[in-house]
The first five atom37 places (N, CA, C, CB, O) and aatype in JSON, in Angstrom:
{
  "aatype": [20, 20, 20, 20, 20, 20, 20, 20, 20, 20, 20, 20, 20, 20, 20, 20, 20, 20, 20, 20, 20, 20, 20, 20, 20, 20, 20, 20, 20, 20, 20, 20, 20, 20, 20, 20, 20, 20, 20, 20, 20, 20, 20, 20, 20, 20, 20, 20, 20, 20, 20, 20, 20, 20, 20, 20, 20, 20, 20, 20, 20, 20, 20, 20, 20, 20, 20, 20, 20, 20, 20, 20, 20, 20, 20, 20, 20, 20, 20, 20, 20, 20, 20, 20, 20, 20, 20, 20, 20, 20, 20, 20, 20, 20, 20, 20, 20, 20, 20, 20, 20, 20, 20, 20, 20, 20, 20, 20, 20, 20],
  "atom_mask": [
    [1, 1, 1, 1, 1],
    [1, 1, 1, 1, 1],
    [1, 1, 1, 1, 1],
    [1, 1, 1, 1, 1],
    [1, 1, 1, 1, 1],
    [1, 1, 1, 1, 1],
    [1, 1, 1, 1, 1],
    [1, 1, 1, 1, 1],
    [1, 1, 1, 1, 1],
    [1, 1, 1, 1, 1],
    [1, 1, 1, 1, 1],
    [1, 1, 1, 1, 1],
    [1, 1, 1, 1, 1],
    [1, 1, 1, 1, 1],
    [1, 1, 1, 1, 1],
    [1, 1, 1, 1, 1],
    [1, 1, 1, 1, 1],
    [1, 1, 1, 1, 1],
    [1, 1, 1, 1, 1],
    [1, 1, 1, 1, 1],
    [1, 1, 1, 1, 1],
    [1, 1, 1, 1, 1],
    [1, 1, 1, 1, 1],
    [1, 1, 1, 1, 1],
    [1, 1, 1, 1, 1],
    [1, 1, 1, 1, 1],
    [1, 1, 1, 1, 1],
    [1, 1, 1, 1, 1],
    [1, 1, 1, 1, 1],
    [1, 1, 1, 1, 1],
    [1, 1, 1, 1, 1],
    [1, 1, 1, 1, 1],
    [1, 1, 1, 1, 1],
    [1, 1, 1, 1, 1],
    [1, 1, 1, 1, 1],
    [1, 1, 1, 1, 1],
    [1, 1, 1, 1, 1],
    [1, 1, 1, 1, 1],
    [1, 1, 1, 1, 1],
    [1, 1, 1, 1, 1],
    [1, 1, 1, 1, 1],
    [1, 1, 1, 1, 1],
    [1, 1, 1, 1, 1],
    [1, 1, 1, 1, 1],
    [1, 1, 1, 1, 1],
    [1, 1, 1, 1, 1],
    [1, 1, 1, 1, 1],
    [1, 1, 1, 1, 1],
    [1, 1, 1, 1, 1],
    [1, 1, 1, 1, 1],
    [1, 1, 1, 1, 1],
    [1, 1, 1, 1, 1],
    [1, 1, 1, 1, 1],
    [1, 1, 1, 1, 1],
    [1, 1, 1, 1, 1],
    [1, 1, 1, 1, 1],
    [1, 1, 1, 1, 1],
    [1, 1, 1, 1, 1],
    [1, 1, 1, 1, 1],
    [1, 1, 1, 1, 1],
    [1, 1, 1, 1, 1],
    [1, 1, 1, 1, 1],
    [1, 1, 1, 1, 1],
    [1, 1, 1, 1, 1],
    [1, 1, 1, 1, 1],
    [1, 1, 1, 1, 1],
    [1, 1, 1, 1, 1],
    [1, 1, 1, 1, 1],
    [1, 1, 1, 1, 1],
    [1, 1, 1, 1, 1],
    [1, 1, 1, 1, 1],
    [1, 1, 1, 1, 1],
    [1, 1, 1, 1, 1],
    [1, 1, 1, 1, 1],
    [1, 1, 1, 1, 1],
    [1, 1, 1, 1, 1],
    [1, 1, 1, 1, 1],
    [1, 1, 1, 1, 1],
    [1, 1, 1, 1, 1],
    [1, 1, 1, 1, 1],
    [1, 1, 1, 1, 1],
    [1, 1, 1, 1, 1],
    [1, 1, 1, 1, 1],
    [1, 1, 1, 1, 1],
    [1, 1, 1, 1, 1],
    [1, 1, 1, 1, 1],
    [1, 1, 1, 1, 1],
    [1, 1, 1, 1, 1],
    [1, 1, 1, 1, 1],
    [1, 1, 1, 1, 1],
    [1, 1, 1, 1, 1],
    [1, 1, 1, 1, 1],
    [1, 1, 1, 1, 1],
    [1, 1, 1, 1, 1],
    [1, 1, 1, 1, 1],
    [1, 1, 1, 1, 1],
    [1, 1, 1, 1, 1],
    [1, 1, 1, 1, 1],
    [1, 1, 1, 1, 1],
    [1, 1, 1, 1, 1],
    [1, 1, 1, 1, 1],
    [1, 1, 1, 1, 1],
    [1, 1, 1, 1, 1],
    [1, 1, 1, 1, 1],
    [1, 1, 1, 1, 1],
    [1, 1, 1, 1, 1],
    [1, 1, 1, 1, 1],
    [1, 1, 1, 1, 1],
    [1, 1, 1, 1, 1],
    [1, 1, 1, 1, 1]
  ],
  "atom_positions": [
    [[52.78, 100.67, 106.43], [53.4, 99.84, 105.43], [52.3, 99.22, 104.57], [54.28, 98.74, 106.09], [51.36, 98.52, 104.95]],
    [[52.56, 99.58, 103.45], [51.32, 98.51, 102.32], [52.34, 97.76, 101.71], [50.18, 99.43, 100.82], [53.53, 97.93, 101.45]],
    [[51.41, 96.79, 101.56], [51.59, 95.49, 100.5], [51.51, 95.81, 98.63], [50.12, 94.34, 100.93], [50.6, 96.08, 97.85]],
    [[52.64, 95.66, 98.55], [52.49, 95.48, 96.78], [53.14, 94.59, 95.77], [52.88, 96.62, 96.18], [53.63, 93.63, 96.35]],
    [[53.35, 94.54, 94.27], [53.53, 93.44, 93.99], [54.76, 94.38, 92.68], [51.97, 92.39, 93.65], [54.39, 95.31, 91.97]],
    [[55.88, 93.9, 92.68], [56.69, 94.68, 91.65], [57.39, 93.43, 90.83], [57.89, 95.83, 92.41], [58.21, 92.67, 91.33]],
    [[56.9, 93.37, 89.41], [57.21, 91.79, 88.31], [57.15, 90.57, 89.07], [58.9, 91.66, 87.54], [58.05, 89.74, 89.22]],
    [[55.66, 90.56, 89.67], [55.4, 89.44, 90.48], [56.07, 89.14, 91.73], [55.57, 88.47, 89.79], [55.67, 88.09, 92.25]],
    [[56.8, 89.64, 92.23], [57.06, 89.59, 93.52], [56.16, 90.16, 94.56], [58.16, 90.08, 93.64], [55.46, 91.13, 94.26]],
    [[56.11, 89.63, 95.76], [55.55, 90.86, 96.36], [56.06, 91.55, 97.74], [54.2, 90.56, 96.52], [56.49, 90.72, 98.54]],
    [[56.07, 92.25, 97.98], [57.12, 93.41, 98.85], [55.98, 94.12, 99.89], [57.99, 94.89, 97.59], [54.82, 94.41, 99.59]],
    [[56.62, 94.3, 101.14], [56.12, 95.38, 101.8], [56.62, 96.71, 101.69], [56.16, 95.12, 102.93], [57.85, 96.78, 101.72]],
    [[56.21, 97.39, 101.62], [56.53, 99.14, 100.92], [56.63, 100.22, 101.79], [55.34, 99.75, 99.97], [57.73, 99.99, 101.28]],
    [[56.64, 100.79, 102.26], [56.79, 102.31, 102.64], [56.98, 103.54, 101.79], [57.82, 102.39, 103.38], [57.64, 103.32, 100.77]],
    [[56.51, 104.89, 101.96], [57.11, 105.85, 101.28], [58.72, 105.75, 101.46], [56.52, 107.14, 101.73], [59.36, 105.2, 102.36]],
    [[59.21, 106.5, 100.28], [60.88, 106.72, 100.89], [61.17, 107.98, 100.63], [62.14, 105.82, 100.2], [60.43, 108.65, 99.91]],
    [[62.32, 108.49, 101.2], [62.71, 109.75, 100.79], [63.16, 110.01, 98.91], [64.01, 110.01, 101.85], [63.27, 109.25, 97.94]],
    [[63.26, 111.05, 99.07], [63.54, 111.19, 97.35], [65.34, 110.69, 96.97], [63.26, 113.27, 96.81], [66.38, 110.81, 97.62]],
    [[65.14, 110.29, 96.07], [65.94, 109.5, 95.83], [66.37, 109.53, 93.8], [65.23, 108.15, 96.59], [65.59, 110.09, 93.03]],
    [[67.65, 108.85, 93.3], [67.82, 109.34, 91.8], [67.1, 108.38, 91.69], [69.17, 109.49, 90.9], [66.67, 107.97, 92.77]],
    [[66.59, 107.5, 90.29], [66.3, 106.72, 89.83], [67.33, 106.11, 88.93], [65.32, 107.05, 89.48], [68.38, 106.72, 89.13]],
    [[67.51, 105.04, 87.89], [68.58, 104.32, 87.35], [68.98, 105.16, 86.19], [68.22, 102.86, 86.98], [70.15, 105.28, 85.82]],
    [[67.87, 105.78, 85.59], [67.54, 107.09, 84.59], [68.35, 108.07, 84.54], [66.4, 107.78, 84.85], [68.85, 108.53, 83.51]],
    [[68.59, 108.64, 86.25], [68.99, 109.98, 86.66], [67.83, 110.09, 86.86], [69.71, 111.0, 85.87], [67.74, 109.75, 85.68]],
    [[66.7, 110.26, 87.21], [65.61, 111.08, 87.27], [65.65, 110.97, 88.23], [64.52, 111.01, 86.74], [66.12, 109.99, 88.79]],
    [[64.91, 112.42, 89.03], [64.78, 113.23, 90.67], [63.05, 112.17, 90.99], [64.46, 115.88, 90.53], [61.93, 112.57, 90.68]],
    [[63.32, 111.1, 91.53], [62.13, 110.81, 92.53], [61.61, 111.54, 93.89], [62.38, 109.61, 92.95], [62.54, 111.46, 94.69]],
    [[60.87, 111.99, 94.29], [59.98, 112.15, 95.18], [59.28, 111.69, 95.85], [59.56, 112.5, 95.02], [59.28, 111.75, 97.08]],
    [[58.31, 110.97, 94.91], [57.27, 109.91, 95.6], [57.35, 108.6, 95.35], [55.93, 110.15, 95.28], [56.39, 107.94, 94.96]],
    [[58.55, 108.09, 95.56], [58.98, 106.67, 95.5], [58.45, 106.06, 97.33], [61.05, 106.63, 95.08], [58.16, 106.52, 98.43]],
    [[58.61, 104.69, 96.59], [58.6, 103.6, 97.95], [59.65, 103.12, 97.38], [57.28, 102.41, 98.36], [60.06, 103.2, 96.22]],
    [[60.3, 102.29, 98.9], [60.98, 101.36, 99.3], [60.62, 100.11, 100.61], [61.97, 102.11, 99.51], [59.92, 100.15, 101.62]],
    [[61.48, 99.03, 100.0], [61.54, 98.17, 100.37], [62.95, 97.32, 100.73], [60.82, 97.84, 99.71], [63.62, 96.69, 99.91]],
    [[63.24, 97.45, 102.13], [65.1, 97.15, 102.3], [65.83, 98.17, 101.66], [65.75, 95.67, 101.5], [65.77, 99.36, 101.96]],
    [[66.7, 97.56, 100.54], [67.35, 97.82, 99.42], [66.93, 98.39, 98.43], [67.73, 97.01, 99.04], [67.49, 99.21, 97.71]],
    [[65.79, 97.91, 98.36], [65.39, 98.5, 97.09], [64.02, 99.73, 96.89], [65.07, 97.22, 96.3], [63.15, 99.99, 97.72]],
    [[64.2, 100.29, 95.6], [63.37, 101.7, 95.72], [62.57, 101.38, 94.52], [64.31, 103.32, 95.62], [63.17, 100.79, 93.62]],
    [[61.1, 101.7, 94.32], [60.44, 101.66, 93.18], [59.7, 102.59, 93.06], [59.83, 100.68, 92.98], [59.31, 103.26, 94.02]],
    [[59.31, 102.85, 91.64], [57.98, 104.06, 91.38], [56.8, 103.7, 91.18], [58.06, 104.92, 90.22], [56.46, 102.58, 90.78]],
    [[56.06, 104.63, 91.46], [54.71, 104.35, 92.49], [53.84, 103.73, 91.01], [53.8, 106.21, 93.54], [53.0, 102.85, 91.13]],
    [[54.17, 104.31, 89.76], [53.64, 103.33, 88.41], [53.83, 102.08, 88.24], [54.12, 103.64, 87.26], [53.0, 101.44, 87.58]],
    [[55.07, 101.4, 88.85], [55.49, 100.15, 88.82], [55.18, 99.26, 89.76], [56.58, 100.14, 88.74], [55.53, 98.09, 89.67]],
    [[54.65, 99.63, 90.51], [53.72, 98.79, 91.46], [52.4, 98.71, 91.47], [53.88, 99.08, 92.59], [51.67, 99.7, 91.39]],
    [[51.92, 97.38, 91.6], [49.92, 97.07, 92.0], [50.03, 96.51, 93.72], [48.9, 95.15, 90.64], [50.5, 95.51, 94.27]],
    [[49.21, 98.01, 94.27], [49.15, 97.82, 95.49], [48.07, 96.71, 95.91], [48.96, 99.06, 96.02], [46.97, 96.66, 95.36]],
    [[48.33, 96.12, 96.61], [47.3, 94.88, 97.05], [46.5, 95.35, 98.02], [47.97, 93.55, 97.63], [47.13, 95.62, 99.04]],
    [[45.09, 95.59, 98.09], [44.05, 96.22, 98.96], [44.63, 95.0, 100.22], [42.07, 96.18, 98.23], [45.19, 93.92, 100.05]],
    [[44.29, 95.55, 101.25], [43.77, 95.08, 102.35], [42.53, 94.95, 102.98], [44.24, 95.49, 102.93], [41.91, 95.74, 103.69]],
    [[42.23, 93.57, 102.52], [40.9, 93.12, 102.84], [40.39, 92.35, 104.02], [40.59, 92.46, 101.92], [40.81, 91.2, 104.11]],
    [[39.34, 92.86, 105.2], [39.97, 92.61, 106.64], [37.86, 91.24, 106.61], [40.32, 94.97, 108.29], [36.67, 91.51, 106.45]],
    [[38.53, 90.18, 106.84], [37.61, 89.55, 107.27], [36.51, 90.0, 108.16], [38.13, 88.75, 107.68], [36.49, 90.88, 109.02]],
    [[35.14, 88.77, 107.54], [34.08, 88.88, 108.55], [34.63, 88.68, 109.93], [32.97, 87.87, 108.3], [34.48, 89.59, 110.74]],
    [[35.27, 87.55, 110.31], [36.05, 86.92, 111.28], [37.14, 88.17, 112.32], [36.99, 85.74, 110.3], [37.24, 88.4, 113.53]],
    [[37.76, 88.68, 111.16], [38.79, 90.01, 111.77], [37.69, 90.86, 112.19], [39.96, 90.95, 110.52], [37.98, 91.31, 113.3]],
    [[36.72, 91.23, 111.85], [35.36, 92.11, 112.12], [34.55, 91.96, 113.46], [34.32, 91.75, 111.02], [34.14, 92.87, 114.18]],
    [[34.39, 90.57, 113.63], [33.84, 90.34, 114.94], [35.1, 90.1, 115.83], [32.77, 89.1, 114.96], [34.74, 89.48, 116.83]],
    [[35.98, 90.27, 115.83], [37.34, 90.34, 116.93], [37.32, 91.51, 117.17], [38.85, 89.96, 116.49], [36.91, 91.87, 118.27]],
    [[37.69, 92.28, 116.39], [37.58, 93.89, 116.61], [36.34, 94.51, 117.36], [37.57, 94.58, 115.2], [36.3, 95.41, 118.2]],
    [[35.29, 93.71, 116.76], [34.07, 94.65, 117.4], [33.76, 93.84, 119.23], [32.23, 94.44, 116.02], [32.99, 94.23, 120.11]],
    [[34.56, 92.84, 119.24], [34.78, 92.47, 120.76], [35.83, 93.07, 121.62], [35.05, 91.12, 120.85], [36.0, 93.18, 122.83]],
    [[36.4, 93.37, 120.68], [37.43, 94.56, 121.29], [36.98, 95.35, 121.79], [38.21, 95.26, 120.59], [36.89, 95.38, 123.02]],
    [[36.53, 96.26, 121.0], [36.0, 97.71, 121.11], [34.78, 97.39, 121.97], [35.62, 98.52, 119.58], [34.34, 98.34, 122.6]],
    [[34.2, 96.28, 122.09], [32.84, 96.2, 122.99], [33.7, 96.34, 124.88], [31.75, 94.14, 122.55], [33.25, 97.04, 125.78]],
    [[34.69, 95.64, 124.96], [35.21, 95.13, 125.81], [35.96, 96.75, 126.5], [36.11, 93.8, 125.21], [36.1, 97.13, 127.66]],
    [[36.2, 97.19, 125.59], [37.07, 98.77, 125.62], [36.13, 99.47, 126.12], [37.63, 99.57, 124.15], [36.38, 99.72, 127.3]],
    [[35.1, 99.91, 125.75], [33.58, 100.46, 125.65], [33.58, 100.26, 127.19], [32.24, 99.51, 124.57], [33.94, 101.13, 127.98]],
    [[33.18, 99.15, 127.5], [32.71, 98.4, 128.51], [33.43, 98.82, 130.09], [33.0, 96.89, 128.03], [32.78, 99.2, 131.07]],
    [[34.58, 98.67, 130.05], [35.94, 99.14, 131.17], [35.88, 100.44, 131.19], [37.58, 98.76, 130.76], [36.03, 100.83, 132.35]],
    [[35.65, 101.79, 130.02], [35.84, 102.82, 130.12], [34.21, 103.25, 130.9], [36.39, 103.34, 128.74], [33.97, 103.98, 131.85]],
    [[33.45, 102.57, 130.16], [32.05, 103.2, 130.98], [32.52, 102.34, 132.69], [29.96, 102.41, 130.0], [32.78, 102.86, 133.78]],
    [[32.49, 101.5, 132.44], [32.53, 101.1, 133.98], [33.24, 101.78, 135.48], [33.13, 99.92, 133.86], [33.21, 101.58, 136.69]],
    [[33.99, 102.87, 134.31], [35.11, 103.97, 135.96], [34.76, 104.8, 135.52], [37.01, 104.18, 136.37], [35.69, 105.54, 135.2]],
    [[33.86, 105.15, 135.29], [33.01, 106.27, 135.1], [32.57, 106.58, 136.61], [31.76, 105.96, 134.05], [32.32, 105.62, 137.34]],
    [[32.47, 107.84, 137.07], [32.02, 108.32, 138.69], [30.45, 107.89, 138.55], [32.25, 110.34, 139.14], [30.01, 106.94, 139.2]],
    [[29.53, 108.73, 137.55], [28.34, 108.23, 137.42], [27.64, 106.62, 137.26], [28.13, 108.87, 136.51], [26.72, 106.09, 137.9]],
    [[28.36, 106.18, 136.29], [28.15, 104.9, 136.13], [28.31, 104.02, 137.92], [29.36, 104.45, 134.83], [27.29, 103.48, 138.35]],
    [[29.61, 103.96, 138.81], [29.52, 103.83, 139.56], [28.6, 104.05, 140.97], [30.16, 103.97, 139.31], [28.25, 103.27, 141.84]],
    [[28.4, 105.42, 140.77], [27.46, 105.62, 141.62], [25.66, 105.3, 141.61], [27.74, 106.81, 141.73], [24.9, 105.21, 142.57]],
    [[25.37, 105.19, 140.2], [24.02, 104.54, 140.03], [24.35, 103.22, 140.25], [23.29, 104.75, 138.66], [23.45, 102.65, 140.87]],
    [[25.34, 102.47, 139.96], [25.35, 101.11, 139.73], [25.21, 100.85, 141.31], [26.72, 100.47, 138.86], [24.33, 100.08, 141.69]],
    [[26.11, 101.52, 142.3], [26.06, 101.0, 143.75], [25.0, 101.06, 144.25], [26.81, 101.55, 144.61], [24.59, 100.19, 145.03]],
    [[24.0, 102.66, 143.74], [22.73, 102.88, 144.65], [21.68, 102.47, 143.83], [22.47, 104.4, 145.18], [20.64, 103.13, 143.82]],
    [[21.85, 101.01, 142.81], [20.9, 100.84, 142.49], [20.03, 100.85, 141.21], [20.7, 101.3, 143.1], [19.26, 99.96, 140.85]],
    [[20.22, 101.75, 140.72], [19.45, 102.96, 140.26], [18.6, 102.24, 139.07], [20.51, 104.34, 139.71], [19.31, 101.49, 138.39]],
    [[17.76, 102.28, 138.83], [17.05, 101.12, 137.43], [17.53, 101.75, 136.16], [15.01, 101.03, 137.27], [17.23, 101.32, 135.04]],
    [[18.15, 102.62, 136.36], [18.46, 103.28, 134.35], [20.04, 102.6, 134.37], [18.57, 105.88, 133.94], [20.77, 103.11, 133.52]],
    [[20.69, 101.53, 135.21], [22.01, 101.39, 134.86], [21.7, 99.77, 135.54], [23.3, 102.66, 135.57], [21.13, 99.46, 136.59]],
    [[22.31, 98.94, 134.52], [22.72, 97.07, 135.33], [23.83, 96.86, 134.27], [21.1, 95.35, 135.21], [24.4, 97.41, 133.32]],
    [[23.8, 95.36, 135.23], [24.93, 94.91, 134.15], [24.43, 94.81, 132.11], [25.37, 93.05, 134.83], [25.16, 95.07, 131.15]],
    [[22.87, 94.33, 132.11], [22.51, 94.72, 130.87], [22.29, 95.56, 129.96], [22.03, 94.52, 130.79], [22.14, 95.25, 128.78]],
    [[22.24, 97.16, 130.6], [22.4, 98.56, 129.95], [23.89, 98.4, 129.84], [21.84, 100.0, 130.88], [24.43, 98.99, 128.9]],
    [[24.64, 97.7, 130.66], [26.31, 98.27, 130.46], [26.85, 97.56, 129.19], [27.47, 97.81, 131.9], [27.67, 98.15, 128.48]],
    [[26.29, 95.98, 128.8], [26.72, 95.26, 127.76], [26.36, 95.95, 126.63], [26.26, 93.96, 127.76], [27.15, 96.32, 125.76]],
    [[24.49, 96.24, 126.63], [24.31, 96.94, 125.06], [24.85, 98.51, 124.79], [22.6, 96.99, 124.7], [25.12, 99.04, 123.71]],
    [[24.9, 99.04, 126.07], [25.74, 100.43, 125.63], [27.13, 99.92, 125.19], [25.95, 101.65, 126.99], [27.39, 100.05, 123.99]],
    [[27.86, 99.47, 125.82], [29.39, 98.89, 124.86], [29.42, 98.37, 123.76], [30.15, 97.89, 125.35], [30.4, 98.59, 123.05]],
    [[28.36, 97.52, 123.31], [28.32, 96.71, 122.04], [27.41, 97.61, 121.23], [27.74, 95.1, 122.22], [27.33, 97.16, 120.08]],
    [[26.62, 98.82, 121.41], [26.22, 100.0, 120.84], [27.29, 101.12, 120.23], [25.45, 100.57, 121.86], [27.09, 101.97, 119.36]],
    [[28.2, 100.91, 120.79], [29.65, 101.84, 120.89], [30.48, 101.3, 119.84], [30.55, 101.71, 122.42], [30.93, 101.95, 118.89]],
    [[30.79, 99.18, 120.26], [31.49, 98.89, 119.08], [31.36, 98.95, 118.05], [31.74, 98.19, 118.97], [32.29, 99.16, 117.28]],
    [[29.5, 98.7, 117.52], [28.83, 98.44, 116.3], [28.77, 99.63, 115.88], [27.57, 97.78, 116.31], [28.34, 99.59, 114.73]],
    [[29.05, 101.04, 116.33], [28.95, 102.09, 115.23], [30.65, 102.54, 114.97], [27.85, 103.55, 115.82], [31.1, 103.2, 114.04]],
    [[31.32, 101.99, 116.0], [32.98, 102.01, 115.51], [33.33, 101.19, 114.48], [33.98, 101.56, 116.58], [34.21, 101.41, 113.65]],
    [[32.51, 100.11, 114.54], [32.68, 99.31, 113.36], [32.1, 99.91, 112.05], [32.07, 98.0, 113.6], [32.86, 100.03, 111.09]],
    [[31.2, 100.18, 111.99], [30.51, 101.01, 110.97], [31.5, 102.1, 110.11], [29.36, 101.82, 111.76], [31.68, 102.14, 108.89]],
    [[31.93, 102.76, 110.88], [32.83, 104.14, 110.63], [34.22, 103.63, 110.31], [32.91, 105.24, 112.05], [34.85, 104.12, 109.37]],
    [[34.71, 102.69, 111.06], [35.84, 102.01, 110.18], [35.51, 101.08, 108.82], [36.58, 101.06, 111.16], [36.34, 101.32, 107.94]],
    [[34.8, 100.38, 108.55], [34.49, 99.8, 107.27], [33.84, 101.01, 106.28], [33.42, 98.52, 107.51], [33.33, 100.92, 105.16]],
    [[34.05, 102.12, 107.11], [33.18, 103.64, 105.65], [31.86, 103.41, 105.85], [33.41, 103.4, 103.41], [31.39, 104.36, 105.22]],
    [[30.82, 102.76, 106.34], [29.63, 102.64, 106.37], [28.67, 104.07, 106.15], [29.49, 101.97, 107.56], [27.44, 104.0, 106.17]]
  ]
}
């Protein structure tokens, strides 16, 4: 669903199926909203612009995600029990937060 703005209102949108217009004319690539149907000229879509703030939530996410999936890992487990100096709890934080920070990257287009 995107956000747009039709004679100052503003609406959440979806594609819709094809549909007449008031014209008669054969739409195709219309959106709708409820009731109502508009063409894709008559609307200014409003970007979605995701905070610094939304940015570091996400990338604690994905650190935290990162983090649980390496952790049931057979390997990860088994160095972690016997020890092993190439795996602690501090290789496990920066490999997860290594993981989020280039997910983050690739979602903002970096």
């Amino acid at each position: 669903m995107k956000k747009a703005i039709y004679k100052g209102v503003e609406y959440n949108v979806e594609p819709s199926e094809p549909f007449v217009d008031a014209a008669g004319n054969w739409i195709e690539d219309g959106y709708k909203s409820g009731i109502h149907r508009f063409l894709p000229e008559d609307l200014e879509f409003i970007r979605n612009e995701i905070t610094d703030s939304d940015w570091e939530q996400r990338r604690y996410e994905l650190a935290k995600a990162a983090m649980q999936s390496i952790s049931q890992l057979d390997e990860f487990k088994y160095r972690f029990a016997t020890k092993s100096e190439s795996v602690s709890y501090d290789w496990l934080c920066r490999e997860s937060i290594k993981i989020a920070d280039t997910m983050v990257k690739k979602l903002k287009g970096e």
